[in-house]
C-alpha positions as CSV (number, residue, x, y, z in Angstrom):
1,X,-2.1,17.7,2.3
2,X,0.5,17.4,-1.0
3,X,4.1,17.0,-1.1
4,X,5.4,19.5,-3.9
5,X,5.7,16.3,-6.1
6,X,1.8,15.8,-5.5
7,X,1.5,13.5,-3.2
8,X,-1.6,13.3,-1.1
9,X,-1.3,12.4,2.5
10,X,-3.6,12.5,5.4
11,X,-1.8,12.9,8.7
12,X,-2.0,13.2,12.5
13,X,-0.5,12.5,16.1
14,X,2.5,14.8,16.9
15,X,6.2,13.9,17.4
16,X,9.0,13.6,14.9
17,X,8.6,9.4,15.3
18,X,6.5,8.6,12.0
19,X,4.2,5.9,11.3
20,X,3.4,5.7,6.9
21,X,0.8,3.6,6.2
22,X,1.5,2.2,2.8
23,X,-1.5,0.6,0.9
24,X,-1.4,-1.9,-1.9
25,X,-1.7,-1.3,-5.8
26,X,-5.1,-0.3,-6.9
27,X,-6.2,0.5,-3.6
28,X,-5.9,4.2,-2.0
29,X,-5.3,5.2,1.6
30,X,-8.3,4.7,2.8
31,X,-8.3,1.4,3.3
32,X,-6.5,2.5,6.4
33,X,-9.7,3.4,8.1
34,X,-10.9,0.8,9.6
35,X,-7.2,0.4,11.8
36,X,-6.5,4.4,12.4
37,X,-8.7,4.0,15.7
38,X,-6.0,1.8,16.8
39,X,-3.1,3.8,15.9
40,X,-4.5,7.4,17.5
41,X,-5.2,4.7,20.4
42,X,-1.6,3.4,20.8
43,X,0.8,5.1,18.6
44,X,3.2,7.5,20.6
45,X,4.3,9.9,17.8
46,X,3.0,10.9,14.3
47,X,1.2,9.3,11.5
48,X,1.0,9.7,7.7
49,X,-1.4,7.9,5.0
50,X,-0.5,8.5,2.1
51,X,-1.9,7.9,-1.6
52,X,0.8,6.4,-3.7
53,X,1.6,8.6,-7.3
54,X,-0.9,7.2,-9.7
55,X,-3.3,6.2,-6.6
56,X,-6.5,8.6,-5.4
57,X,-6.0,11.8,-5.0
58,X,-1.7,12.2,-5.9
59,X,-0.2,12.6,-9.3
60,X,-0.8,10.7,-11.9
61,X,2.5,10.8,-13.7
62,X,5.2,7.8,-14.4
63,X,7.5,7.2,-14.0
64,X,6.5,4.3,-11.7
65,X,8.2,1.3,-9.9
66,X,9.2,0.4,-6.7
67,X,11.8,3.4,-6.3
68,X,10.0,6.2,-7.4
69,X,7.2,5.4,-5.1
70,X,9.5,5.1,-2.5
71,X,11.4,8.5,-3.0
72,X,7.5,9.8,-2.8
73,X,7.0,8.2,0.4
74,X,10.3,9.4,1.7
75,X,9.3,13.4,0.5
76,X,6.3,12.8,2.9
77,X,8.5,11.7,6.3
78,X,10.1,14.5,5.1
79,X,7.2,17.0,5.3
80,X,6.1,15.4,8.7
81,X,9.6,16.7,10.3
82,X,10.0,12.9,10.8
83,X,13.7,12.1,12.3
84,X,12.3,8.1,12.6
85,X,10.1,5.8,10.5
86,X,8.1,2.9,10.9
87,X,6.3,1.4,8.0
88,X,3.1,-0.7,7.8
89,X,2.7,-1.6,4.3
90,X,-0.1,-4.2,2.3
91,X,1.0,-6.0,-0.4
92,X,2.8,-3.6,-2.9
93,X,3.0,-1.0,-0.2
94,X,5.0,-3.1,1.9
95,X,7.0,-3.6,-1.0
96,X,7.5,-0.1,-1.5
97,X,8.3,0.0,2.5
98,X,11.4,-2.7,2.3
99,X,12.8,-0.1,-0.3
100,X,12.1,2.8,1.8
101,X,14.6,0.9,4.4
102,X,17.4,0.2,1.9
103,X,19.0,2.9,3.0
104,X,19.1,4.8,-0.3
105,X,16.9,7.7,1.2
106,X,18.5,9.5,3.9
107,X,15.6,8.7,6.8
108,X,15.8,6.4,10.0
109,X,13.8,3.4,9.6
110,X,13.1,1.4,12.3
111,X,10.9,-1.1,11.1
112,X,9.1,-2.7,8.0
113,X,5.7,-4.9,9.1
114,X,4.5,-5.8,5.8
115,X,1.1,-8.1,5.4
116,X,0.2,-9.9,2.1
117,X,2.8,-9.3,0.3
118,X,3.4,-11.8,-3.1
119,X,6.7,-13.0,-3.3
120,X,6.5,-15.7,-6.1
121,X,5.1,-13.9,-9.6
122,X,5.0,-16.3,-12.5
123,X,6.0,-14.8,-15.9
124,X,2.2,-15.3,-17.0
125,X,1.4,-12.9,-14.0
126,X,4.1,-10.4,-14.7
127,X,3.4,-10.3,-18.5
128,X,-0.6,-9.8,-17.4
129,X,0.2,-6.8,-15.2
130,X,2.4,-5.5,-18.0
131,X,-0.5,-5.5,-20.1
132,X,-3.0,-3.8,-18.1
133,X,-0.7,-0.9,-18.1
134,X,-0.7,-0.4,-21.5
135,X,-4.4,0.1,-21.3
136,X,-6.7,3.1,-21.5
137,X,-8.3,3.5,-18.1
138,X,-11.8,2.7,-18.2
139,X,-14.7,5.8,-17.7
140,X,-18.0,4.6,-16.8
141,X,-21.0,6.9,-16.7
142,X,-21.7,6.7,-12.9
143,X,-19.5,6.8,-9.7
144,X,-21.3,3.8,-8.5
145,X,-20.0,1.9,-11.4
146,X,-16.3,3.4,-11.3
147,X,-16.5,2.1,-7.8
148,X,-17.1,-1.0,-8.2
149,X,-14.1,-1.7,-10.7
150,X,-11.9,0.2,-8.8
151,X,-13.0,-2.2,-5.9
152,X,-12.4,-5.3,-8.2
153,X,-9.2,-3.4,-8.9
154,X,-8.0,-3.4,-5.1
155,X,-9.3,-6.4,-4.1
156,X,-11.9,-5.4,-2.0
157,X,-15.2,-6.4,-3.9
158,X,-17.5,-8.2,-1.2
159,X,-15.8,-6.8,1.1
160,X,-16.3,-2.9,0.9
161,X,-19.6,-1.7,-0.4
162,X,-19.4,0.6,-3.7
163,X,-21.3,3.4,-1.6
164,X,-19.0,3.3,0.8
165,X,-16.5,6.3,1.4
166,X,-14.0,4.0,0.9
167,X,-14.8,2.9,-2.2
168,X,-15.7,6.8,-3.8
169,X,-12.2,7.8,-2.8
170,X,-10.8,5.4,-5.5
171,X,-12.7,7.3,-8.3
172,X,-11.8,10.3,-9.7
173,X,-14.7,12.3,-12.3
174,X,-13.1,13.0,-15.7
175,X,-15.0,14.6,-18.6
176,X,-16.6,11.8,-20.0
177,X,-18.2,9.7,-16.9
178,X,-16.1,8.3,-13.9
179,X,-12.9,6.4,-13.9
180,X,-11.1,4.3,-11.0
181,X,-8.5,6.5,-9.4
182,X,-5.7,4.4,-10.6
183,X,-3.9,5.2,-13.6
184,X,-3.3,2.1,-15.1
185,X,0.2,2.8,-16.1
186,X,1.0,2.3,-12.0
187,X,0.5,-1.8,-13.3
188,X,4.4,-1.3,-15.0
189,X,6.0,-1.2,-11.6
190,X,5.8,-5.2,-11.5
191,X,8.6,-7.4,-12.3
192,X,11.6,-7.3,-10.2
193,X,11.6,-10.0,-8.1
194,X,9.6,-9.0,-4.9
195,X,12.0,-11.8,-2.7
196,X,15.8,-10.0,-3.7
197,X,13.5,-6.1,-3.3
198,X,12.6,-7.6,0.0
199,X,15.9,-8.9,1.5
200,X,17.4,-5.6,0.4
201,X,16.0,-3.9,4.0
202,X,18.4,-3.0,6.1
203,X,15.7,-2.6,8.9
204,X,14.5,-5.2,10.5
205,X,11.6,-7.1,8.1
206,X,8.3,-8.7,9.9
207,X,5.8,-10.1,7.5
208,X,3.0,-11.6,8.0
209,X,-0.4,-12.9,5.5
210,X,-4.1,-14.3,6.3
211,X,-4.7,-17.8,6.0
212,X,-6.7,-17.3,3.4
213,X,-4.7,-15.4,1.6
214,X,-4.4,-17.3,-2.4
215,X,-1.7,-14.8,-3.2
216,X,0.9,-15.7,-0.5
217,X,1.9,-18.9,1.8
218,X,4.2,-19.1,5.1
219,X,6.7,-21.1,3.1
220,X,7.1,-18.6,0.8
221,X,7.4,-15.9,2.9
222,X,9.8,-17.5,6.3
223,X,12.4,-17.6,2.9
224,X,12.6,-14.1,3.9
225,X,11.4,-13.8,7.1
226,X,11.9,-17.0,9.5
227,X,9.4,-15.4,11.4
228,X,7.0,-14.5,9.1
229,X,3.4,-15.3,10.8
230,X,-0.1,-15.8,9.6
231,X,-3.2,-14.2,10.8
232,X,-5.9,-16.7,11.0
233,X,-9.3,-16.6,9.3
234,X,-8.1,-13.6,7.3
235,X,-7.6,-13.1,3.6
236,X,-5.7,-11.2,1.3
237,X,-7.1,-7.3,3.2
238,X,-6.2,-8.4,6.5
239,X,-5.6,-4.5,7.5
240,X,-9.5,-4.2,6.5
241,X,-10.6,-7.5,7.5
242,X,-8.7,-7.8,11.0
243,X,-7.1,-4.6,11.6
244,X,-7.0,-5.6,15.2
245,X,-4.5,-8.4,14.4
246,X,-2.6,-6.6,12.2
247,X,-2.1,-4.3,14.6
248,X,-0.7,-6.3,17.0
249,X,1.8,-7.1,14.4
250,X,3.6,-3.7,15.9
251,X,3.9,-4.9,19.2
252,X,6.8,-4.8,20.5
């Protein structure tokens, strides 16, 4: 399904309380997968995945950032007849999640759980992502190839293989080969700080990382979130890795 702005959404369950599945830059909502079981298990209501603009199968337009992404988000509760929202986001898409619950947006939200999220960027790292959105995106002459970058892309090389359904639903063909399904302008949407975006929820804010994640610590994170937990023997795709214990993160 689209939203008139042309964002793509898979969706399912029934009831006007609406779960959005948020996934992280350079990834696409199928990374979801591997946790839906769990939500058509245990979820009482609705569900939406959606590809954020710039992202799989949605629009690739700018303008990107944190609130344009969000006001997409919001246009798909909207076409879910949702009167209530819960968010589980990864990394940017929990990001774009803590927006979604600043109130700015006109919808219930209930709760943000948001795993792996960076909070501390140094300027190197800003001024890196800044620069890969000035760049061409890439076109290889196979889908197998294109997969592979856009896995390297999302953070999923060794852990999804580039045959894998999951990994062919981050390329798109063009007319010259295959490219990722990332426009690489999506990249500008980094720079304000993540911990000010984040305290900005007025809903209440669970997050959580794997132990293994390198891009985010539990000292970093309890400065937003004294509660902030860590799921152990996972890494930075703890929704892929251990979707079970992500899960559980939405327990009441």
């Amino acid at each position: 399904m689209r939203t008139p702005a042309g964002i793509s959404y898979r969706r399912g369950g029934s009831g006007a309380d609406l779960l959005l599945l948020l996934h992280g830059l350079g990834a696409t909502g199928a990374v979801w997968d591997r946790l839906l079981p769990l939500v058509e298990r245990d979820w009482h209501g609705s569900w939406a995945v959606p590809d954020l603009r710039g992202h799989g199968r949605s629009v690739a337009e700018p303008p990107y950032g944190y609130a344009v992404h969000a006001a997409d988000v919001a246009s798909v509760a909207v076409a879910c007849d949702a009167t209530r929202v819960t968010v589980l986001g990864h990394s940017f898409g929990g990001v774009v999640g803590a927006v979604l619950a600043g109130g700015w947006y006109g919808l219930d939200v209930a709760r943000v759980v948001a795993a792996g999220v960076k909070i501390d960027w140094t300027d190197e790292e800003v001024a890196r992502a800044r620069s890969l959105a000035g760049r061409p995106p890439q076109v290889f002459p196979t889908a197998a190839e294109a997969a592979e970058r856009h896995l390297r892309l999302a953070g999923l090389a060794g852990l999804v293989a580039a045959g894998d359904p999951v990994a062919l639903a981050g390329v798109r063909e063009t007319s010259g080969g295959f490219s990722p399904a990332l426009d690489p302008r999506a990249f500008g949407a980094v720079g304000p700080p993540v911990e000010e975006v984040l305290s900005r929820a007025q809903a209440p804010l669970r997050l959580a990382a794997g132990s293994a994640d390198p891009m985010v610590g539990l000292r970093a994170m309890r400065r937003v979130d004294p509660g902030a937990v860590l799921l152990e023997g996972a890494g930075h795709n703890a929704h892929w890795e251990d979707p079970a214990a992500v899960w559980s993160l939405l327990s009441p």
